[in-house]
Structures are given as structure tokens and as C-alpha cells.
C-alpha positions in Angstrom: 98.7 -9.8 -266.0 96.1 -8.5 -263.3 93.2 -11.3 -262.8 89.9 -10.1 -262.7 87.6 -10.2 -260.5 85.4 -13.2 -258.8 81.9 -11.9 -259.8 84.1 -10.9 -263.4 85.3 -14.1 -264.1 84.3 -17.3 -266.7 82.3 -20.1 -264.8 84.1 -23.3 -265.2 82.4 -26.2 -266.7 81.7 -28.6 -265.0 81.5 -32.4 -266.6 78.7 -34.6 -265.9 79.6 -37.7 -264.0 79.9 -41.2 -265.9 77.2 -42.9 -264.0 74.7 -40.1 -265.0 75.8 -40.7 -268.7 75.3 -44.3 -268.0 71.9 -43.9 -266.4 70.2 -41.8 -269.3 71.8 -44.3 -272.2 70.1 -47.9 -270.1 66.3 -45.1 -269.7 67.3 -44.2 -273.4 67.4 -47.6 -274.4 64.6 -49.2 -272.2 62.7 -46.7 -273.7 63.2 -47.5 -276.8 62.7 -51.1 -276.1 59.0 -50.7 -274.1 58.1 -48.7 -277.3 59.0 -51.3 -279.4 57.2 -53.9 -277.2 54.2 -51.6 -277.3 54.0 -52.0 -280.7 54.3 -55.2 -281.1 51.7 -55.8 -279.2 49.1 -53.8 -280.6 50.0 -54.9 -284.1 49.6 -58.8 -282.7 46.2 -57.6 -281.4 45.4 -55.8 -284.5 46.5 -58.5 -286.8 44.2 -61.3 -284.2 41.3 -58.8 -284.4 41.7 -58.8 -288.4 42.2 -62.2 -288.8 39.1 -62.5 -286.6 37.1 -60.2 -288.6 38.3 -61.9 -291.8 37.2 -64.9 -290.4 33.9 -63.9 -289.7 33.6 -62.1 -293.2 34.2 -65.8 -294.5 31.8 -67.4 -292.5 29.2 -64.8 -293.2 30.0 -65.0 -296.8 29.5 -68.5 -296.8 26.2 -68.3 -294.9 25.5 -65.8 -297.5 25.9 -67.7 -300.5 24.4 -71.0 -299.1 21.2 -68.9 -298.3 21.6 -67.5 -302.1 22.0 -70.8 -303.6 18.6 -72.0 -301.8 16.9 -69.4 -302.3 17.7 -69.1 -306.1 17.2 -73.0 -306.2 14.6 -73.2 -309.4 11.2 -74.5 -308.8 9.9 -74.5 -312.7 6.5 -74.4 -311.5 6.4 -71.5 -309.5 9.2 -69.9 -312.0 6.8 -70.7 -314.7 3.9 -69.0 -312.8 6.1 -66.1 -312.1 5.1 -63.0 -314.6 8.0 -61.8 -314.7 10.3 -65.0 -314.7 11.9 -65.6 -318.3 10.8 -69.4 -318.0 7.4 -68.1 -318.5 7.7 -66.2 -321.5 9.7 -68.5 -323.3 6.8 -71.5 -322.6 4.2 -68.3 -323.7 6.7 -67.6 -327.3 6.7 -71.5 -327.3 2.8 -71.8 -327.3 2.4 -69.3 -329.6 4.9 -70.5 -332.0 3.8 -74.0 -332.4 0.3 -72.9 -333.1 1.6 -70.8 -336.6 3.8 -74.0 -336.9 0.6 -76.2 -337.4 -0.7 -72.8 -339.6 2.4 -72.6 -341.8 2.4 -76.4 -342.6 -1.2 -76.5 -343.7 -0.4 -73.2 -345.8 2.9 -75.7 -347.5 5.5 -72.7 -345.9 7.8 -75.3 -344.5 11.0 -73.0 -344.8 9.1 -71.3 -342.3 7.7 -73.8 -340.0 11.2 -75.3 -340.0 12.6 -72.4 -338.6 10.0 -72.3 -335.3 10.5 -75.4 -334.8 14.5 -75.2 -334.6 13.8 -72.5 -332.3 10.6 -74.2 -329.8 13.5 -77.0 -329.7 15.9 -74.8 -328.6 13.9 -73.2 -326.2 12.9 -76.8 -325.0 16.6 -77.5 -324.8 17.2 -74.4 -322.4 14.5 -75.2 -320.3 15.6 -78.8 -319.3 19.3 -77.3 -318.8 18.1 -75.0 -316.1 16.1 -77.3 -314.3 18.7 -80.3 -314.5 21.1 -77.3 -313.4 18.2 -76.1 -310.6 19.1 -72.7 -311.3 16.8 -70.0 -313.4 17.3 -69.3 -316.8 19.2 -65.5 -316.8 18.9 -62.5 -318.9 21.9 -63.7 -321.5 20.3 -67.2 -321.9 16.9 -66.5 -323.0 16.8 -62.8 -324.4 18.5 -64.0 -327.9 16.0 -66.8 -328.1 13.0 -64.5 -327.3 13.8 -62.0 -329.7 14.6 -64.5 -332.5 11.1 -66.0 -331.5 9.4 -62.5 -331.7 10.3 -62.3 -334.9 9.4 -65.3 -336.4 5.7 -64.5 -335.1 6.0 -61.3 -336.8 7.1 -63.2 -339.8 3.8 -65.5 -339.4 1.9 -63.0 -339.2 3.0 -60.8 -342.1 2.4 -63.9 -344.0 -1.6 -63.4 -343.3 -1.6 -66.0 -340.3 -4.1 -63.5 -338.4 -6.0 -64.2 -335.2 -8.7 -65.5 -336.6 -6.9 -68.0 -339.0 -5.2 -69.6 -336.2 -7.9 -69.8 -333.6 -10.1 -71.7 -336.2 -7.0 -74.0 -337.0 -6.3 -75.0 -333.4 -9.8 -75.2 -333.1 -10.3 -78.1 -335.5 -7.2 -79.7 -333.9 -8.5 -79.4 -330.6 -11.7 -81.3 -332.2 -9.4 -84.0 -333.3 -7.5 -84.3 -330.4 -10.6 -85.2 -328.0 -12.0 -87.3 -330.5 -8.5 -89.4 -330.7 -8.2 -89.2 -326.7 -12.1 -90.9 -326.4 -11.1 -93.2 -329.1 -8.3 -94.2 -327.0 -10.2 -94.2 -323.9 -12.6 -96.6 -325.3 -10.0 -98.9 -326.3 -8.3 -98.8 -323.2 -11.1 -99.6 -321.2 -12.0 -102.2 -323.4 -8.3 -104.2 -323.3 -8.7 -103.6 -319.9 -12.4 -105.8 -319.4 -10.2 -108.2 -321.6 -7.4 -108.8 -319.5 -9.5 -109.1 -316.8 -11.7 -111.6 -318.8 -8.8 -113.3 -320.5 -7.7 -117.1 -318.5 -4.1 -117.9 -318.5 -2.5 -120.6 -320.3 -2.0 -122.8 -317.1 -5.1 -122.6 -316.3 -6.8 -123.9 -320.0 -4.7 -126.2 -319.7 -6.4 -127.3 -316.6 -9.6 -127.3 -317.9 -8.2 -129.4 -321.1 -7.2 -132.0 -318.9 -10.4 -132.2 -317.0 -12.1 -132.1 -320.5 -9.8 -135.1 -321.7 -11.2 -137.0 -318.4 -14.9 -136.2 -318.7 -14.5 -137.9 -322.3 -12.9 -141.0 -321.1 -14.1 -141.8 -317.6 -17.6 -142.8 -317.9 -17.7 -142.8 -313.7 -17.1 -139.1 -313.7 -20.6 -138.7 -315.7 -22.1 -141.2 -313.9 -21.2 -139.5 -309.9 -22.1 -135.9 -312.0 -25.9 -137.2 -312.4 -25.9 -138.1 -309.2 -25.4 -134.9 -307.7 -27.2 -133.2 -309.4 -30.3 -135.5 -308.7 -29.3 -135.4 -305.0 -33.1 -134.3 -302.7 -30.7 -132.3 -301.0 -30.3 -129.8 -303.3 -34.0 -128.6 -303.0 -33.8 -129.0 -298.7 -34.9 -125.0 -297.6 -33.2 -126.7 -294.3 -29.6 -126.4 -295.8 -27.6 -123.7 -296.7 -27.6 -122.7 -300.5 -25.1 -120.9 -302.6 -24.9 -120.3 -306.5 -22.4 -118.9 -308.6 -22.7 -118.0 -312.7 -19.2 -118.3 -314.0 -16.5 -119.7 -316.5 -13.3 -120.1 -314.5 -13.1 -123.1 -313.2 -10.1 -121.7 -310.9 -12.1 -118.8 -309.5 -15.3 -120.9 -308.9 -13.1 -123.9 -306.7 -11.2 -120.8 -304.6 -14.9 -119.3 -304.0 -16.4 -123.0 -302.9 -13.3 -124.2 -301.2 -13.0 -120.5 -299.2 -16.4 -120.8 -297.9 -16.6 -124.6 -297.0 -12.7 -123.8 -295.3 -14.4 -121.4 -293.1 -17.8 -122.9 -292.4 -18.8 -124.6 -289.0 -20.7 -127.3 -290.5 -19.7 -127.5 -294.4 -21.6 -130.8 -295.0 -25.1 -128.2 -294.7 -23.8 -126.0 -297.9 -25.4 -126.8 -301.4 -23.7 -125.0 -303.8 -25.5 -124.4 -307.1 -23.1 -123.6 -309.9 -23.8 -122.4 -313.6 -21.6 -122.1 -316.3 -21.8 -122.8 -320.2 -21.3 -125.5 -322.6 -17.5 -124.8 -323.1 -16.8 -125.8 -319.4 -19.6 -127.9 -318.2 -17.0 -130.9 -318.8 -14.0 -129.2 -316.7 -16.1 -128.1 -313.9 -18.0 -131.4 -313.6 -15.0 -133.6 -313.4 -13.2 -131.1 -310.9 -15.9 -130.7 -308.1 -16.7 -134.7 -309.0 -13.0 -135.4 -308.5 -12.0 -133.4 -305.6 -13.7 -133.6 -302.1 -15.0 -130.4 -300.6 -15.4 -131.2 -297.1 -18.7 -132.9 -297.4 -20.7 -129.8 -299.4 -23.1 -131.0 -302.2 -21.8 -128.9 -305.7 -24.5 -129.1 -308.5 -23.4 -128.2 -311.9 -25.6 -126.8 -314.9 -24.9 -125.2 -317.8 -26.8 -122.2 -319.1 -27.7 -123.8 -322.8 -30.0 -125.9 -321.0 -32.3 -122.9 -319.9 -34.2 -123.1 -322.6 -37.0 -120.5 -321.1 -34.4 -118.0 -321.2 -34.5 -117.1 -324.8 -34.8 -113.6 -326.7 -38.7 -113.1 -326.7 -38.6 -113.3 -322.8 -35.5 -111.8 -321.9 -34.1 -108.6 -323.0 -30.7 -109.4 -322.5 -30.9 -112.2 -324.7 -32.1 -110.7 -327.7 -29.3 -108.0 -326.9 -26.6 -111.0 -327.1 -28.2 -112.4 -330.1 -27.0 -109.3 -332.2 -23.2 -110.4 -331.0 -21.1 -112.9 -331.5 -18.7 -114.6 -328.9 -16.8 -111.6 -328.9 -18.9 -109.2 -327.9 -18.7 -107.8 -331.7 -22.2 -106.7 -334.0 -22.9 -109.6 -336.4 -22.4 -108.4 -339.6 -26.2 -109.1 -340.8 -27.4 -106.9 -337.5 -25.1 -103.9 -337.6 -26.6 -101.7 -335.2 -25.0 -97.8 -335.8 -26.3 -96.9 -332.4 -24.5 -99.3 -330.3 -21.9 -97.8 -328.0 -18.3 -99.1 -328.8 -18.0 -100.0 -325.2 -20.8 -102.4 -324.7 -19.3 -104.5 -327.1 -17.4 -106.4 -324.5 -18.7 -109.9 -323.5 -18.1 -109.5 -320.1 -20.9 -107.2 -319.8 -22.9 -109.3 -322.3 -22.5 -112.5 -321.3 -25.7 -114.4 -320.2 -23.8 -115.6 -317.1 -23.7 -112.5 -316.2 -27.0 -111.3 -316.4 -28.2 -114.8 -314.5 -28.5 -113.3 -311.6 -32.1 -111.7 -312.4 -33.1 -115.1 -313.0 -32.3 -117.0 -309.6 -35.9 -117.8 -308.5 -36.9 -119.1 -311.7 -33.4 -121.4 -312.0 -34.3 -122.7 -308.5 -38.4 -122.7 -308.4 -38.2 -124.8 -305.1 -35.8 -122.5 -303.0 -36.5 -119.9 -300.6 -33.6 -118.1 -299.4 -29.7 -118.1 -301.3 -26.6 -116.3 -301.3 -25.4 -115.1 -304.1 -21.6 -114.8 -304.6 -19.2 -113.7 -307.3 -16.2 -115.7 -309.2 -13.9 -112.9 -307.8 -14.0 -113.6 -303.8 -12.9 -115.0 -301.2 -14.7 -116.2 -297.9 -12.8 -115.5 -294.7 -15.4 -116.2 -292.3 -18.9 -119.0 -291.7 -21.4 -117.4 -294.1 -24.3 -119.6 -292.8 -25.5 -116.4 -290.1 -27.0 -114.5 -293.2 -29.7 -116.9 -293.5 -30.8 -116.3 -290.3 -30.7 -112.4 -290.9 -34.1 -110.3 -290.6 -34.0 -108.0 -294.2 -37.6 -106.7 -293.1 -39.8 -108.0 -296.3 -37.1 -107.0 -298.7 -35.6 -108.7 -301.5 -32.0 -108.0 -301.4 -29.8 -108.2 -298.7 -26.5 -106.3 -299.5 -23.2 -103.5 -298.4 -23.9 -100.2 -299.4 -21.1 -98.5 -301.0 -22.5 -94.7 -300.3 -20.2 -93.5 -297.9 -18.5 -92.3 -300.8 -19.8 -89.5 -302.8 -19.3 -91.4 -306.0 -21.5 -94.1 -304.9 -24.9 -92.5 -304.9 -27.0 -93.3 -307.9 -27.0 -90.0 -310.1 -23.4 -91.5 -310.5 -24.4 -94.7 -312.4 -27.5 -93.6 -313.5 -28.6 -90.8 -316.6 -31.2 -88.7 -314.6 -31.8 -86.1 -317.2 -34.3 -89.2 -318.6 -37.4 -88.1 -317.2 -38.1 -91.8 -317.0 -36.1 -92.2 -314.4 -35.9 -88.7 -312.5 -39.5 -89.1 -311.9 -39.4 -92.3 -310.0 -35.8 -92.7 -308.7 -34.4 -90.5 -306.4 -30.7 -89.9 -307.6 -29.3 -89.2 -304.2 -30.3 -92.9 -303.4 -27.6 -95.3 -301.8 -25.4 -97.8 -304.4 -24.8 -101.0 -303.1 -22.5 -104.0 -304.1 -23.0 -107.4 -306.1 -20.6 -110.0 -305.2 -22.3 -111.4 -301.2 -25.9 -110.6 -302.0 -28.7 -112.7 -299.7 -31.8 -113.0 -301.9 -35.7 -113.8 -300.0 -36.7 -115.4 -303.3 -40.2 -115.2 -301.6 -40.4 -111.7 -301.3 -38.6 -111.6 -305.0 -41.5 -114.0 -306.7 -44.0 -111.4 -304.8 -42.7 -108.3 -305.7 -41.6 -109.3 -309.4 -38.5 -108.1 -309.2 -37.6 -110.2 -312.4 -40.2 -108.3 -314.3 -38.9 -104.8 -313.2 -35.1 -105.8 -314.2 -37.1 -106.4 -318.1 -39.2 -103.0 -317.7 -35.7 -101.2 -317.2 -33.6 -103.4 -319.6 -36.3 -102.6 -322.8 -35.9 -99.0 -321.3 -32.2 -98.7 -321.7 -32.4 -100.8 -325.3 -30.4 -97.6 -326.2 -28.2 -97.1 -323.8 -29.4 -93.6 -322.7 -29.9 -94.8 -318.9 -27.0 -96.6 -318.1 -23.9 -98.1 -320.3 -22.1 -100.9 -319.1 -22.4 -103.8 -316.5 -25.4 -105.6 -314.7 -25.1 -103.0 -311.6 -26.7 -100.5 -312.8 -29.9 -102.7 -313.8 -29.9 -103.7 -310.3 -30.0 -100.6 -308.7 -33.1 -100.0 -310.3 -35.0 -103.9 -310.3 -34.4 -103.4 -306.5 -34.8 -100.1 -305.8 -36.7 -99.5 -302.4 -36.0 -103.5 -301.7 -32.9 -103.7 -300.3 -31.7 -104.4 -296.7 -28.2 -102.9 -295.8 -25.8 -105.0 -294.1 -23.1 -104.5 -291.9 -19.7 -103.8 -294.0 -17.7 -106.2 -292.6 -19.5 -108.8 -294.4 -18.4 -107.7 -298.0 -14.8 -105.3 -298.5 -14.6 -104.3 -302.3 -11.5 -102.9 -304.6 -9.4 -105.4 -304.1 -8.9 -105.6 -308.1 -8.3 -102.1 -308.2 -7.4 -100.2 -305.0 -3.7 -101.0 -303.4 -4.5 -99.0 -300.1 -7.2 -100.7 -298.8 -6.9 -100.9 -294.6 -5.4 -104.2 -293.8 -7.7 -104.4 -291.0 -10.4 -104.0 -292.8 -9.7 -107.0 -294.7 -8.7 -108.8 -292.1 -12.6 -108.5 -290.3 -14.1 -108.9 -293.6 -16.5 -112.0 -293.7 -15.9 -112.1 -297.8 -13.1 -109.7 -299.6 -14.1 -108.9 -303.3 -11.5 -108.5 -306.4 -13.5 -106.4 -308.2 -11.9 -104.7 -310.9 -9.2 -105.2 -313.5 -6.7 -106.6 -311.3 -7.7 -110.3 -310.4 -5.6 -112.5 -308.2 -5.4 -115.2 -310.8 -3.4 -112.6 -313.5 -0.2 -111.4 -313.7 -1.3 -107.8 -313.4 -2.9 -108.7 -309.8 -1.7 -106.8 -307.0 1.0 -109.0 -304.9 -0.3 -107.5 -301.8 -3.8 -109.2 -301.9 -2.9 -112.9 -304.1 -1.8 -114.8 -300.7 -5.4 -114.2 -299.8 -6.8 -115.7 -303.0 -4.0 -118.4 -303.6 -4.4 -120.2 -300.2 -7.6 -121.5 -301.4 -5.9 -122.6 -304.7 -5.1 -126.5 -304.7 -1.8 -125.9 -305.5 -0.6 -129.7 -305.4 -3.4 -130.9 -307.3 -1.8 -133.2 -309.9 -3.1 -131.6 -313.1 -2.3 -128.1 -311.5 1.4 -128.9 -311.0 1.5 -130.1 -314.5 0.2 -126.9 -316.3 2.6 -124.4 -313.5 5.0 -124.3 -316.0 2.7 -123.4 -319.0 2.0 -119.3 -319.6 
């Protein structure tokens, strides 16, 4: 057979070499394997960037619902000033519905004013759940009790409980109400002058053992007349005190305060008056017990027998009570205000104050100090003290707005508006240094009975002997420097402790006296370190009351 030619003939194929094959299967595979690498990596990063996004989402979420959770924190005040807040009208369905309660009751529907009350207490019910919960009262809670609400006050008012009917019910309640709340006030205050008044068991006692010595120890009498016969007690050289009171315990913490912190106590003369019930207990006390030297006379004020109803108004006042402080039946007076009838501020010890230059006739110049302070410092510079021809030496109390007179005094009396100018300055009794000089001049006693017969009906003032004395020495009284006297320590907790601390005498006026249980703890080490605590009779009645 004849071969063709060389341009004619089939090519040969030629096979690739074994390393070539080798070559492309390690590329093939390394390939494959960067590829796979590659995407292992990017799904690590993408799974690391999710989990960080996811862990941001969380954190965000978090943030998210603590910032909900305060801000949707209820405050049911401002929830129940909200207009649109459901708190609000359920108190508004509330008001409403108790009024037509009162209305159905006095119209005998009781089916019906059973049924708003069920609902007021359920709507009370919800009310404290949201606020013990802190969170406000939604859409599902209150919407069935608001429509249920609705329309029982359509029911009330089908039944003829108009407008009209129900303003003039609550009206007359309203008129009830006040006249119950000033009946309570009343009262209140009145228990209140009580406690105050009131002496603890312990200290009765006390005075029943000093009683039971003034009976059977004829030396006690016998030292008693002495002192009170003593030419020292009428020496304008000497320092004089006097007190009007009934505590026996009050009167020995004022003396033995001041005599404590005097420089030369053998110069005081104290003059002390109380009544017939304690004359005994107080003489055999200050007879008894040594007060550094200081002269202590003792009178009582049944012995006055000048000071009787057709001189003093504020006797014939008392006459028309009895020990209590109550009308006597044969002199029921309608007009009397319930809350003079308290015989702290009737008490003739109390109103003995008006009456110091005629008690001592031979005396010049006294202080005058309350049952309810204590002295802290030498008293004996206010005698020397320049009060400019006035009468009355005292601490005004005006640096408060509620101290000026118009605030003790009734100025729509034309009696008074047209001599006493009601923007005037209040001052305090309690340290009071009295020119009985310029007092006997000036008549100050008779002004305190012009004003007293004015106010026989109580249309000036009310209550207390303070008032009186604004007016008897109006235009005669000397301010002194405050630190001498610091009030409301028997009723104000906050007082500056430095304050009292640089007061010459601190004053427990008010309900809260250091000698009660109700005194505040803060201010009794300042009354009770003047308190002869180990004084036999004293230890014996502690654990009485």
C-alpha cells in the first residue's frame, strides 16, 4: 500500500508528560483548599461581626427597656394631674359617684348605692395596685370599670338625682363636715392646754409628801414665817425675782437655774405665788432645801384679798367658772367661746402678772419669769439695763411675720384699729424686766382693766394673757437683745443649737413641757439638770406614773 504524503498524513498525538498531570492536580487541589480557607474565614468574620451586632442589639435593648421602665415608673400625682391619664378619670368617676351615693341613701335606693360603692371600692382597689406595682393603670384595667361607672351615673340620674339635687346635698354635708372639723379642733386644742396643764403622778406625789411634813413639823412653819418677814425682801439693793405658779417641780428648776448661774446668789430675793392647794408643798420644799444662800418668799393668791371681782375683771370672769375652767350651772353664759373654758388661761395665777406693783408696793425694779424656763446665764445685768422710761423690758418676736399684732389681735374692732397700729411688734412673756416706777406712773394696771372690760366678749382677742399685754403696754416697751430669752422649746424641734446654747434663759413654751412624757428628748437634759434628782422624796415617787 503507497503511504501518503508528509503534508497528507495524520498528526500523531502526543501524551502529556506525568509531572504536568501531576502539577495541575497539587494547583487543582491547592486551589480548592485556599477557596475553602477563604471561606472560612469570612464566615468566622461574619459570624464575629453578627455575634457582635447581636451583642450590641442586647445591650441596646437592655438600655432600652431600663430607660422604659423609668420612664413609665408611676408618679400618681402627676398621673392623677395628667388629662389624659386613666388614674384621673377613674378618681373624677369616683368623685362623682360617691356624691349620688350620699343622694341615693337619703332617697332609701340602697340597691343602688350598693352597687357604686362595690364599684368606688373597686376602683380604689386598682388604684393602690398600680401604685404598689409603680406602673400606670392601662387601657384593659380601667376601661371595664369606667364604663360600668358611667352607667351607674346614668342610672342616678334617670332616677331624678339632677344637678341641682346633689349640689344642695353635698352642700349641707360640706356644712356638717366644717362644723365637725371646728368641733374637733376645739377639742383638740383644749386636751392639748390639758396635757400641758396636767402634773404627773410622781410628782403629786411629791407635793403629798411635802404636804404630810408641813402638817407635822411645826419648825417648817416656824422658818416659813421667817422668810417671809425677812427686811430683805423689801431691799431695792438686791436683786428680785417673782414667779405665779402651781408646780412645785417647775418653780425649784426655774429658782435653782438661776441661783446655779448667778455670780453672787446670796443678792437674789425670789418672790413666789401660788394658791391654797400648794402653799404647804412649796413652803416646806424651798424651807427644806438650801438654794445657795437666795431668800425664797412664799404667798399664796387667796390671801390677796384686794383682788376680788369688783376690781378686777379677770376675777369676775373666773367667778362664772369653776376649777375646771367649765360655766357654773347658775351662770350659763351662751356667748362664751368653748375654748376659753380652759383654766390655764383663767387661772388667777396667770393673770397676776398685771398686778406686780400692787403685790410688791415697796419694790422698784423685778424680773418676771415663767414656770416653764430655764436660766443658763447671771440674770442680775438686767437690772442695771437703761429701758428709756418704759415699763416693760422684753424680746420681740417680730422677725416673723406671724408675730406682728394684727395676728393676735381682731382689728376690724374700730376700738382697737383706731389706736393700735396692727403692724406693731409682738413680744414675749416668760424674762420680762418690769420699772414698777414708770408702771405705777403710767397706770399700766388700769389700761390692762380698760382692755379686759373691752374684750368681756371675746371680740378682741380669745385666749391667753398675751394678748392683754400687748395692748396694757403698748408704746412702753423696751426691746432687748435676743439672746436673753429663746422661745419654742415646747413646741418647735429645730430650733438652732446655738442659739440655745448663747441664750441667757430658754423658754418651753407650748404643749410640750420638759416635765411630760410628750416633751421633746432633745431639750429635757436642759431642764432636768436643774431637777434634784436624789432628793429623797423624789427618788421615792420615780417609780410612781
Amino acid at each position: 500500500m503507497r503511504r501518503r504524503a508528509a503534508d497528507y498524513r495524520r498528526r500523531v498525538r502526543r501524551r502529556l508528560s506525568i509531572w504536568i498531570w501531576v502539577f495541575l492536580v497539587l494547583f487543582s487541589v491547592a486551589g480548592c483548599v485556599l477557596i475553602f480557607v477563604q471561606h472560612n474565614f469570612q464566615d468566622q468574620d461574619h459570624s464575629q461581626i453578627q455575634n457582635q451586632d447581636q451583642d450590641r442589639q442586647t445591650l441596646l435593648d437592655r438600655n432600652v427597656r431600663n430607660i422604659q421602665v423609668t420612664h413609665n415608673k408611676l408618679n400618681l400625682t402627676k398621673e392623677i394631674g395628667s388629662a389624659n391619664s386613666y388614674a384621673r378619670q377613674l378618681l373624677e368617676q369616683m368623685t362623682l359617684a360617691k356624691a349620688y351615693v350620699v343622694v341615693a341613701k337619703e332617697h332609701n335606693n340602697l340597691h343602688l348605692a350598693w352597687q357604686l360603692s362595690s364599684k368606688i371600692r373597686n376602683c380604689q382597689s386598682l388604684l393602690s395596685k398600680a401604685a404598689m406595682r409603680a406602673d400606670p393603670i392601662t387601657q384593659e384595667e380601667a376601661e371595664p370599670l369606667i364604663i360600668s361607672l358611667s352607667s351607674l351615673i346614668l342610672k342616678s340620674q334617670d332616677a331624678h338625682y339632677d344637678l341641682a339635687t346633689t349640689m344642695m346635698t353635698m352642700k349641707s354635708h360640706i356644712q356638717a363636715l366644717e362644723a365637725r372639723a371646728n368641733a374637733a379642733t376645739v377639742q383638740s386644742a383644749y386636751f392639748g392646754n390639758l396635757a400641758a396643764e396636767s402634773l404627773p403622778k410622781n410628782l403629786h406625789c411629791v407635793n403629798v409628801k411635802l404636804l404630810a411634813d408641813w402638817i407635822t413639823n411645826t419648825r417648817i412653819k416656824e422658818l416659813a414665817d421667817e422668810n417671809n418677814n425677812s427686811p430683805r425682801l423689801l431691799d431695792n439693793n438686791l436683786y428680785h425675782f417673782c414667779l405665779f405658779s402651781d408646780n412645785l417641780v417647775a418653780v425649784s428648776a426655774v429658782v435653782n437655774s438661776t441661783v446655779s448661774n448667778a455670780d453672787h446668789p446670796k443678792q437674789l430675793m425670789f418672790h413666789i405665788v401660788t394658791n391654797d392647794a400648794n402653799y404647804a408643798a412649796m413652803q416646806a420644799w424651798f424651807v427644806t432645801n438650801d438654794f445657795k444662800g437666795s431668800m425664797i418668799e412664799i404667798q399664796k393668791v387667796e390671801d390677796f384679798t384686794w383682788l376680788n371681782a369688783s376690781y378686777s375683771p379677770a376675777v369676775k370672769k373666773s367667778k362664772k367658772l369653776d376649777f375646771f375652767g367649765y360655766p357654773l350651772e347658775e351662770s350659763q353664759d351662751s356667748e362664751i367661746d368653748p375654748r376659753f373654758l380652759n383654766r390655764k388661761y383663767e387661772s388667777l395665777l396667770n393673770h397676776l402678772r398685771f398686778y406686780i406693783p400692787e403685790i410688791y408696793p415697796h419694790l422698784e425694779k423685778v424680773v418676771f419669769l415663767d414656770d416653764d424656763v430655764i436660766v443658763q446665764k447671771d440674770l442680775t445685768p438686767l437690772f442695771s439695763l437703761d429701758l428709756h422710761g418704759n415699763v416693760n423690758g422684753a424680746v420681740e418676736t417680730c422677725l416673723e411675720a406671724h408675730h406682728r399684732l394684727y395676728k393676735y389681735l381682731n382689728f376690724s374692732n374700730p376700738v382697737l384699729s383706731s389706736k393700735i397700729d396692727p403692724q406693731g411688734c409682738g413680744w414675749a412673756f416668760g424674762l420680762n424686766v418690769f420699772d414698777l416706777v414708770a408702771w405705777r406712773n403710767a397706770n399700766v394696771t388700769g389700761m390692762y382693766h380698760y382692755w379686759e372690760e373691752q374684750n368681756a366678749d371675746g371680740n378682741l382677742w380669745k385666749l391667753g394673757t398675751l394678748p392683754a399685754g400687748l395692748l396694757a403696754f403698748y408704746g412702753r416697751t423696751e426691746p432687748l437683745d435676743r439672746r436673753w430669752h429663746v422661745l419654742g422649746l415646747g413646741f418647735d424641734v429645730n430650733i438652732d443649737s446655738r442659739m440655745i446654747e448663747s441664750a441667757a434663759v430658754v423658754h418651753f413654751n407650748g404643749n410640750m413641757k420638759p416635765w411630760l412624757k410628750i416633751g421633746f428628748g432633745r431639750y429635757k437634759p436642759l431642764w432636768q439638770r436643774y431637777v434634784n434628782r436624789n432628793h429623797p422624796y423624789i427618788l421615792a415617787c420615780a417609780t410612781t406614773g
